[in-house]
C-alpha positions in Angstrom: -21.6 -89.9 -47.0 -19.4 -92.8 -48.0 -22.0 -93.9 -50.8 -22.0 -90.1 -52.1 -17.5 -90.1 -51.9 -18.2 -93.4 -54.3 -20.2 -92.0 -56.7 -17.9 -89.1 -57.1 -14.7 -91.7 -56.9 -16.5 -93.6 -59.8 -17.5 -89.9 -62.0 -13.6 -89.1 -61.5 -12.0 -92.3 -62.6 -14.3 -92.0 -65.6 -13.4 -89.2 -67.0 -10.0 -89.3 -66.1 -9.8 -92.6 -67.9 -11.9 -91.1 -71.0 -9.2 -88.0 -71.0 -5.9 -90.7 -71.0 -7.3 -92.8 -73.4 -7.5 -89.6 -76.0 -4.2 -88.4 -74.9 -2.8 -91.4 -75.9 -4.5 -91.8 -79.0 -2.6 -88.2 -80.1 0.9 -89.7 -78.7 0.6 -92.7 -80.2 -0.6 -90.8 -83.8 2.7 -88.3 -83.0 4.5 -91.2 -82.6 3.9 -93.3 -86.0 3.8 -89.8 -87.8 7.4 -89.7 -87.3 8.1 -93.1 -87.7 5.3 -93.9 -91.0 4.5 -91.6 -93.2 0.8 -92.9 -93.5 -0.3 -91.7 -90.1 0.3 -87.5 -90.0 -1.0 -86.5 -87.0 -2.6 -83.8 -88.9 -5.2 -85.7 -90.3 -6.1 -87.6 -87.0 -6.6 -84.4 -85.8 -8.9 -82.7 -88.2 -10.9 -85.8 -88.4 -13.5 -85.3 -90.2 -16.8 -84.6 -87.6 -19.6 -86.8 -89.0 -22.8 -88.6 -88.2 -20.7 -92.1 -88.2 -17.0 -90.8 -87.0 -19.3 -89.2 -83.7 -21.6 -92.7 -83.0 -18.6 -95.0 -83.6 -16.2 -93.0 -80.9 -19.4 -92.8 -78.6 -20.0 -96.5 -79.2 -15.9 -97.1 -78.5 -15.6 -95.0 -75.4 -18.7 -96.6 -73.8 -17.3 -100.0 -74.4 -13.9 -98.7 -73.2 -15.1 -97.6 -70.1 -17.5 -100.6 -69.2 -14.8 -103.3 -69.6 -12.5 -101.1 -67.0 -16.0 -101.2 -65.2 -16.2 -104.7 -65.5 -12.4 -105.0 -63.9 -13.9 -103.2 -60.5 -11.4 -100.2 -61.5 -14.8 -97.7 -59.9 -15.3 -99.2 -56.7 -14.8 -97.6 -53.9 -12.0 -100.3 -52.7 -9.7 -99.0 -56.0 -8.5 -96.1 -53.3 -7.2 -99.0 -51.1 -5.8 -100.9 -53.3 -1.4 -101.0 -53.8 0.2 -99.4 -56.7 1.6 -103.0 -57.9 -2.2 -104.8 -57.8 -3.7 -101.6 -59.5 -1.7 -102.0 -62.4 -1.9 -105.4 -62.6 -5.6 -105.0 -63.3 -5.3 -101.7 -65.6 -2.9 -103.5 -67.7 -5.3 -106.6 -68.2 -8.6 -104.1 -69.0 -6.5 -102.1 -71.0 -5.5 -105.2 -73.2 -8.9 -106.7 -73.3 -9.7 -103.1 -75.0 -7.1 -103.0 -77.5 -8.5 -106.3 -78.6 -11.8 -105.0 -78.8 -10.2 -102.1 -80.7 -8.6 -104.3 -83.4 -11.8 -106.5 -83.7 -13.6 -103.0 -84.6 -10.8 -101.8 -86.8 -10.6 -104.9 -88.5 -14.4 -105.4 -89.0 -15.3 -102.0 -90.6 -11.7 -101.7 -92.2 -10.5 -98.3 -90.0 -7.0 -97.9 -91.5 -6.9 -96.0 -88.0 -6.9 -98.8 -85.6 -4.8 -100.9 -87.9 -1.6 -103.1 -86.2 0.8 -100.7 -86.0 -1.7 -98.3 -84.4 -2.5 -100.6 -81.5 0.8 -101.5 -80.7 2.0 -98.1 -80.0 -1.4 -97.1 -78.5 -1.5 -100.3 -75.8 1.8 -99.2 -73.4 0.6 -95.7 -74.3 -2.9 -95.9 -72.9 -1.8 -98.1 -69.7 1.2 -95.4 -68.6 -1.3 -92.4 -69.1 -4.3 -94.5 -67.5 -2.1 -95.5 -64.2 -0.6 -91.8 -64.0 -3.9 -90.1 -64.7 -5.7 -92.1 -61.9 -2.8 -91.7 -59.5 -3.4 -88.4 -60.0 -7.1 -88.6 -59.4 -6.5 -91.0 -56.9 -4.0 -89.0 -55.0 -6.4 -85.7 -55.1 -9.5 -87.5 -53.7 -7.5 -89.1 -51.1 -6.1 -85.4 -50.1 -9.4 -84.0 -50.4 -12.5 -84.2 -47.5 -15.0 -82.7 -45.6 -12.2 -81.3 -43.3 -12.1 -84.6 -41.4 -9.0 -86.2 -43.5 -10.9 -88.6 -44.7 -11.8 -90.3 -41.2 -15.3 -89.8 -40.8 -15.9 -90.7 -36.3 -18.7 -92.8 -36.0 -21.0 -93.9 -32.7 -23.5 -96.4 -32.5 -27.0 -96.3 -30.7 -28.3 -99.2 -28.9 -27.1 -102.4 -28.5 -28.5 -106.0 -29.9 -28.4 -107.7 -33.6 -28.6 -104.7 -35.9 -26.1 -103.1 -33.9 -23.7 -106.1 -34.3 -24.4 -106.4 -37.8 -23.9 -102.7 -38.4 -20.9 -102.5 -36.3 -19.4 -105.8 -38.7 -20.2 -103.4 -42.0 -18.4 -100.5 -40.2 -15.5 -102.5 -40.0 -15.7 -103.1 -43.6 -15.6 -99.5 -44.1 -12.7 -98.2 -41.6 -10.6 -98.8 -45.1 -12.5 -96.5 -46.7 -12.4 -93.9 -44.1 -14.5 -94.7 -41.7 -13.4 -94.9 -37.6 -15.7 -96.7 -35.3 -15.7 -94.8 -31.5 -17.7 -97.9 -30.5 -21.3 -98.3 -28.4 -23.2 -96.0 -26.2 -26.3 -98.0 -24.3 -27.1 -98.0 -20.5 -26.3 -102.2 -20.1 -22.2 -101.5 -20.9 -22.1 -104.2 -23.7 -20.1 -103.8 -26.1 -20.0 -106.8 -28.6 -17.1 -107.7 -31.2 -14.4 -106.6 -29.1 -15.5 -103.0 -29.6 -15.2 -99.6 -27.3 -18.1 -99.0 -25.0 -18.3 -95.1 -25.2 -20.9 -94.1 -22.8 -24.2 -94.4 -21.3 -27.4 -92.7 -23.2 -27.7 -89.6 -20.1 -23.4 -89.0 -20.8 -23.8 -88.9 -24.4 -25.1 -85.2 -24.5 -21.7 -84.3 -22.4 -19.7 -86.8 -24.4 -20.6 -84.5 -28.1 -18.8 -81.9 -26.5 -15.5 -84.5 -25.5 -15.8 -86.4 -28.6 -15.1 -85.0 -32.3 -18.3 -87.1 -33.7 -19.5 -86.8 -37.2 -22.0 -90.0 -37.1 -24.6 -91.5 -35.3 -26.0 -94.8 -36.5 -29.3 -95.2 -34.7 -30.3 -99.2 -34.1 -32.7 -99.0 -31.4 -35.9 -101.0 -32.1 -39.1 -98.6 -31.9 -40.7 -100.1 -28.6 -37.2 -98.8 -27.1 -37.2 -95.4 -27.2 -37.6 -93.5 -24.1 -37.5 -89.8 -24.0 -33.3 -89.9 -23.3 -33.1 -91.1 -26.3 -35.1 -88.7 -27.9 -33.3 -86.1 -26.7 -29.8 -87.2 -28.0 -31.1 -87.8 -31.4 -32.4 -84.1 -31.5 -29.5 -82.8 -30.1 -27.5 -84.0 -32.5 -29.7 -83.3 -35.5 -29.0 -80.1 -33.7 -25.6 -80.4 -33.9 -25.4 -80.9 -37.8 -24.2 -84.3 -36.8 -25.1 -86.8 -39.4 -27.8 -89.5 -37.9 -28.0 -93.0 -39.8 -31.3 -95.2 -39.3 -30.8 -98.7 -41.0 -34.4 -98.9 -40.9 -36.2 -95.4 -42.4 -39.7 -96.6 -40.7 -37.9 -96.2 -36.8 -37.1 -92.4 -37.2 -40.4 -91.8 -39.0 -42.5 -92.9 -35.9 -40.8 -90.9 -33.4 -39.8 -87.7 -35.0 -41.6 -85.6 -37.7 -40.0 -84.7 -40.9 -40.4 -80.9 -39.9 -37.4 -81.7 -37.5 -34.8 -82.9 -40.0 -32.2 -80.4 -41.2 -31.9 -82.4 -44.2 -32.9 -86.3 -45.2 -32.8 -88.6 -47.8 -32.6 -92.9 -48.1 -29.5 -93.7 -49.1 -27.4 -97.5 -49.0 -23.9 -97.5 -47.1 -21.7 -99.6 -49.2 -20.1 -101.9 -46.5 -17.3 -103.4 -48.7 -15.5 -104.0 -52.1 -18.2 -106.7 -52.6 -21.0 -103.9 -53.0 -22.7 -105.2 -49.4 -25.3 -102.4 -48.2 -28.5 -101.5 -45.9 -30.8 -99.1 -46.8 -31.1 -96.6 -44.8 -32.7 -92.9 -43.9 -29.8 -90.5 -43.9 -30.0 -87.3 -41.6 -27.7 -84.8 -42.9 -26.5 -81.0 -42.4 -24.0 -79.0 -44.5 -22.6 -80.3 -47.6 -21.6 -83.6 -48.8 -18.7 -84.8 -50.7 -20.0 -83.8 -54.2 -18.8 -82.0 -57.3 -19.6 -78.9 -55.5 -17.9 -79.6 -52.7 -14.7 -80.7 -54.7 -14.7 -77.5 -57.5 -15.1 -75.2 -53.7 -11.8 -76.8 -52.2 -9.9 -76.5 -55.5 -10.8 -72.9 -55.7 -9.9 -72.8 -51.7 -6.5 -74.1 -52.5 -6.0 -72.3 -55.7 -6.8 -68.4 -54.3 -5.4 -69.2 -51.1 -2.0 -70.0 -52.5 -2.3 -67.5 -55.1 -3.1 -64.9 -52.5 -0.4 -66.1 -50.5 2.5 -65.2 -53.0 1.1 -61.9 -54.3 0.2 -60.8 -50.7 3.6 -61.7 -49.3 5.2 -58.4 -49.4 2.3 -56.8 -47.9 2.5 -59.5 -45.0 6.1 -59.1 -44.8 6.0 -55.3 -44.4 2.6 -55.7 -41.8 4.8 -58.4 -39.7 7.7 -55.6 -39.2 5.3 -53.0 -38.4 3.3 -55.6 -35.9 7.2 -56.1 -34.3 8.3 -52.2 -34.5 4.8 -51.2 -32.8 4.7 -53.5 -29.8 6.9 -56.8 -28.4 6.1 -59.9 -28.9 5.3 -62.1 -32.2 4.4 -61.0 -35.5 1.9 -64.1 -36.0 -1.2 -64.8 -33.1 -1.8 -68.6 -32.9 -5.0 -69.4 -31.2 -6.9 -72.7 -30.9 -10.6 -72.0 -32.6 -12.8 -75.2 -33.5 -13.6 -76.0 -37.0 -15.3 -79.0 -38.6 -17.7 -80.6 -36.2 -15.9 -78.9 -33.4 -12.2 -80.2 -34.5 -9.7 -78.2 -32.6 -6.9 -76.3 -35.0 -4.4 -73.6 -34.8 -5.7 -70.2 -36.5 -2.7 -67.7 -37.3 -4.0 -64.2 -37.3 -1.7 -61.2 -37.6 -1.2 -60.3 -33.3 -3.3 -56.9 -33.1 -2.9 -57.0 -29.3 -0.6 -57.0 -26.5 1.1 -60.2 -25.3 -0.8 -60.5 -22.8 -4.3 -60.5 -24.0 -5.7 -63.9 -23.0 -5.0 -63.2 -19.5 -7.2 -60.1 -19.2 -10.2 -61.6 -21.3 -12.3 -63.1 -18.6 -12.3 -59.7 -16.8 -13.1 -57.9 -19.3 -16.2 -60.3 -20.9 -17.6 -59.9 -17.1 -17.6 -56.0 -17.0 -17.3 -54.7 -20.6 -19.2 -57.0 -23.4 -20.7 -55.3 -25.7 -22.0 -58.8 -27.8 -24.7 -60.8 -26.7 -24.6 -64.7 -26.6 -21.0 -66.8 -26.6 -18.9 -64.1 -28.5 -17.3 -61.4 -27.0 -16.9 -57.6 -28.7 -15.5 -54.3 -27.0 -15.6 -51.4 -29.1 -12.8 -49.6 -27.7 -10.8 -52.9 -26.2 -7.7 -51.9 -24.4 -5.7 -54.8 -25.1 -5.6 -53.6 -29.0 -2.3 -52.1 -30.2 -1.6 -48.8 -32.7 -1.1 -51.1 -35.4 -3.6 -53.5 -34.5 -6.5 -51.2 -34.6 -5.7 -50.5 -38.4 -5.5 -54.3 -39.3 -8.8 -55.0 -37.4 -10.6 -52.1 -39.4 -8.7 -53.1 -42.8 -9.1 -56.9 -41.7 -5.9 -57.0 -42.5 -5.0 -59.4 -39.8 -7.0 -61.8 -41.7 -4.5 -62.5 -44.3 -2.1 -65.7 -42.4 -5.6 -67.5 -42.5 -4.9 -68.2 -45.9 -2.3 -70.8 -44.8 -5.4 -72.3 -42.7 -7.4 -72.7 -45.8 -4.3 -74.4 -48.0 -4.0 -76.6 -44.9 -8.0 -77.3 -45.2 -8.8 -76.3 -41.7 -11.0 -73.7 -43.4 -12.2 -72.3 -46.4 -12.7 -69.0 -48.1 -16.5 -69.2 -47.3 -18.3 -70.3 -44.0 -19.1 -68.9 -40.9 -16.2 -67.7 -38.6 -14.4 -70.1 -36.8 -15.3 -69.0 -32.7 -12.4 -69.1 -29.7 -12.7 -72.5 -27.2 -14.0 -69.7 -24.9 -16.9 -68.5 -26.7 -17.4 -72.5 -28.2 -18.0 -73.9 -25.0 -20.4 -71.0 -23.7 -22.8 -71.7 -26.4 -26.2 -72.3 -25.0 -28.6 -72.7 -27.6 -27.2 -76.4 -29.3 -28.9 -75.7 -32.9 -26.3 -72.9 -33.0 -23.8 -76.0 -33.1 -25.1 -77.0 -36.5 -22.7 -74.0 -38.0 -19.9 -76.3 -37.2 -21.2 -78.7 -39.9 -19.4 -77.1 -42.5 -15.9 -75.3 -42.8 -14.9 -72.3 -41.1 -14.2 -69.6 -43.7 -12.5 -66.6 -44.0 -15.9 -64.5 -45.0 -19.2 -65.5 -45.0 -23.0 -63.7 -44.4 -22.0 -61.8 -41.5 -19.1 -60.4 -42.9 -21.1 -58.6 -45.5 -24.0 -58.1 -43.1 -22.5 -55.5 -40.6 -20.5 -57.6 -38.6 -19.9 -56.4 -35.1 -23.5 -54.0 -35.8 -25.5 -57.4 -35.4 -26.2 -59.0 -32.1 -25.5 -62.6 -31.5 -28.5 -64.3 -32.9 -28.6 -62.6 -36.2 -25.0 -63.8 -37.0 -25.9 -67.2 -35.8 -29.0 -66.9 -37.7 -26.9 -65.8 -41.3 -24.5 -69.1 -40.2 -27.3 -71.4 -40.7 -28.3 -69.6 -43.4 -25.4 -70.5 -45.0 -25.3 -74.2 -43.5 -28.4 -75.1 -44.8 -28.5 -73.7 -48.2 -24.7 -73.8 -49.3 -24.3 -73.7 -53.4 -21.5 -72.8 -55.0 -22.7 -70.0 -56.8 -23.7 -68.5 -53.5 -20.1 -68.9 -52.1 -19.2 -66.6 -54.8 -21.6 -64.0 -54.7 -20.3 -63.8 -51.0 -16.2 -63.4 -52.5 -17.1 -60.8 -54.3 -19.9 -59.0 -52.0 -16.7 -59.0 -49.4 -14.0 -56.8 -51.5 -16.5 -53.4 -50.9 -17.6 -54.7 -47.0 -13.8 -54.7 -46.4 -13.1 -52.0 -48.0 -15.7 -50.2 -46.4 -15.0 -51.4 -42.8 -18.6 -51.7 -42.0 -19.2 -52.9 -38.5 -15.3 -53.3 -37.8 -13.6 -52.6 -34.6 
C-alpha cells in the first residue's frame, strides 16, 4: 500500500508543481505589465498556439519537473520532512530552474524569459510552489484508507527475514506504518520488539487487534497446517498479507484463493530501499480513485449537511416532542478493518432499547445470520417508524462520513453485537473497505433479503469497487428511498 500512497504522492506534487509554476508565470507577466509597458499580459495570454511555442513549453516543463525530481522533492520522505528544510530545497531547485530558464531565453532569443522576466518570476514560483504543495501535502496527509494514515502491521515467523523486515518496517513507521510486533510459538521477539501472540491465538487475536497487515516470513519447509489456517483466515478477512518472497505463498496456496494479488516493492526508506514482494490485497488501495471518492465524500456530505439542517433541526424537535430522551442515537458500529467508531443516527426508539435487545433477538428475529430485523419492533417510537421508512434517521451519518469513519458508498456499518456473532469469517472481508451510507443492499430490497444475499452484494461491492459504480449506486438510491422498499 505504501508503494501505491508514493506513486500517488509523486502524481500530486507533479501536477501541483506544473499548476504553480504557470500561475506564476501569469503573476509575474501581471506584474511587469503594470510596471513595463513591453510585457501586457494580454499577449502572454493569447500566445500564439504553434508547433514550436507547444514543443518548447513541453520541453520546459519536463525539464522543470525533473530537476525538482532530481532534488528528491517526490519521494515519499517529502511528507516527513519540516516546513523550514522543505523550503530550503524548493528554493534551491527552483533557482537551478530559473537558470535553466535564462540559458533557454538567452539561447533562442525569447524576449519572454528575458531579465526582468525571471526576476519577478523566481520569488513568484518558490511562494506559489511551497503553498501549492502544503496544500497538497496537507490533503494527502488528512486523507487515508480510514486508518489515519497508520497502517497496524504483524509479522509471521521469526528468524532473518523477519529481522530484516522488521528493520525496513521501522524505516516506514514515518511514513505511516505501526509495527504490533511478532507472532511465532518460540516467544522471540528480536530488536526490542512486541511479541504479540502464538500462531493457535492469532485467529482470536484478529478479533482483539485492529490489524490491516500481515507480512508472512516463514521459510516453506515451515509451514504446518496452523499456519495455513491463519493465512486464509485473514485473506478472509480482507486483511492485506505480504510475502517478501512471491515463490513461498505460491507453493502452499493456489491463486484461486487470493481475493486479489499482485508483486509489488515496499519502499523501506527515503533512500529508495525495497523487497519485492507478492502483495495479497482486498478493497481498494490508495489510488486516484480512492482520492476523487473521499473528496466527493467530504464535498456532498458537508454540502448535505447545510441544506439538510433545517430538516434535521425540525426532525430533532419532533424526535424530543414524541418521546424522552435525546434527539441524536450514538452507537459504537465497527468500520475499517473492524475499527470501533461512534455512529450518530437520529434515536427512532425508546431510551431503553439496548436493554431489551438480547430478549428480543432470542424470541422474535426475523433476519438470519449476525443481524437482527423485527418487522413490527416494539422498542420503535411514532416518530421513529416514519424516519426508518423515510431513512430519515440516516441523515447525522453525514457528520460520520466528513469525519471519514465512512463514506457515502459501502456496505453498512453492523452493531458490536451483530460483529462479533459473525460466523462465516469471509463475511469479514466487507470490513475491508469503508462503511457507507448506501450501498447494493440498499437498492436491493433491504430488510426483503436474508442474511447471505446482503453479505453476498457486500463483497460484491468489496471486490469490484470503481468509481463509476459508486455512483450508479448514489443515484439508484434517491427512488429506493423514496420508495421505502424493504424498510421497517
Amino acid at each position: 500500500m505504501l508503494y501505491n500512497k508514493s506513486r500517488v504522492i509523486h502524481q500530486a506534487y507533479r501536477i501541483a508543481d506544473v499548476i504553480a509554476l504557470g500561475a506564476s508565470m501569469l503573476v509575474a507577466t501581471w506584474f511587469l505589465s503594470e510596471q513595463i509597458d513591453k510585457y501586457p499580459i494580454g499577449e502572454f495570454i493569447a500566445l500564439r498556439v504553434s508547433v514550436g511555442n507547444i514543443l518548447l513549453l513541453m520541453f520546459l516543463l519536463a525539464a522543470y519537473v525533473w530537476i525538482l525530481d532530481q532534488f528528491k522533492l517526490y519521494d515519499p520522505a517529502q511528507l516527513t520532512l519540516t516546513a523550514t528544510k522543505e523550503l530550503l530545497i524548493l528554493s534551491k531547485a527552483i533557482t537551478f530552474n530559473i537558470l535553466l530558464f535564462a540559458a533557454a531565453g538567452n539561447l533562442l532569443d525569447l524576449y519572454l524569459l528575458s531579465p526582468p522576466f525571471l526576476l519577478a518570476l523566481w520569488p513568484t514560483t518558490i511562494a506559489a510552489t511551497y503553498l501549492m504543495r502544503h496544500t497538497v501535502g496537507h490533503f494527502l496527509k488528512r486523507t487515508n484508507l480510514g486508518d489515519q494514515n497508520r497502517r497496524r502491521v504483524v509479522i509471521l515467523a521469526h528468524g532473518e527475514t523477519a529481522k530484516r523486515y522488521a528493520k525496513l518496517l521501522s524505516y516506514g513507521q514515518d511514513m505511516g506504518y505501526e509495527w504490533l510486533g511478532f507472532v511465532n510459538d518460540s516467544g522471540d521477539a528480536p530488536l526490542g520488539s512486541h511479541h504479540v501472540g502464538t500462531y493457535a491465538e492469532l485467529a482470536e487475536l484478529m478479533y482483539e487487534l485492529v490489524i490491516d497487515e500481515l507480512v508472512v516470513t516463514i521459510p516453506v519447509t515451515e509451514f504446518t497446517p496452523a499456519i495455513h489456517d491463519i493465512i486464509l483466515t485473514a485473506e478472509a478477512r480482507g486483511i492485506t498479507i505480504r510475502f517478501p518472497l512471491p515463490d513461498v505463498f505460491e507453493t502452499i496456496v493456489g491463486r484461486k484463493a487470493l481475493s486479489r494479488s499482485r508483486c509489488s516493492h515496499f519502499i523501506a526508506n527515503e533512500k529508495g530501499t525495497s523487497l519485492p514482494e507478492l502483495v495479497v490485497s482486498s478493497g481498494y488501495d490508495f489510488s486516484w480513485q480512492f482520492l476523487i471518492k473521499r473528496g466527493m465524500d467530504i464535498s456532498l456530505s458537508g454540502l448535505l449537511l447545510i441544506v439538510l439542517s433545517p430538516l434535521m433541526a425540525l426532525i430533532a424537535l419532533l424526535i424530543r416532542l414524541d418521546s424522552p430522551g435525546p434527539a441524536i442515537f450514538i452507537q459504537q458500529r465497527h468500520g475499517y478493518h473492524g475499527r470501533p467508531f461512534r455512529l450518530y443516527k437520529f434515536r427512532t426508539m425508546v431510551v431503553d432499547a439496548e436493554a431489551m435487545l438480547e430478549e428480543l433477538r432470542a424470541k422474535h428475529n426475523e433476519m438470519d445470520g449476525a443481524a437482527f430485523k423485527m418487522k413490527n419492533d416494539p422498542r420503535v417510537t411514532r416518530i421513529g417508524r416514519y424516519l426508518r421508512k423515510s431513512s430519515l434517521d440516516e441523515l447525522p451519518q453525514l457528520f460520520n462520513v466528513l469525519r471519514g469513519d465512512m463514506s457515502l458508498v459501502g456496505p453498512r456499518p453492523l452493531s458490536a453485537a451483530d460483529y462479533h456473532l459473525i460466523t462465516d469469517v469471509s463475511h469479514l472481508r466487507r470490513f475491508s473497505v469503508l462503511p457507507g451510507l448506501t450501498c447494493y443492499w440498499q437498492i436491493s430490497g433491504r430488510n426483503l433479503l436474508s442474511f447471505e444475499e446482503w453479505m453476498e452484494l457486500d463483497l460484491k461491492y468489496v471486490d469490484n469497487f470503481r468509481l463509476l459504480e459508486d455512483l450508479k449506486i448514489l443515484l439508484a438510491t434517491i427512488p429506493a428511498v423514496l420508495k421505502g422498499s424493504g424498510a421497517h
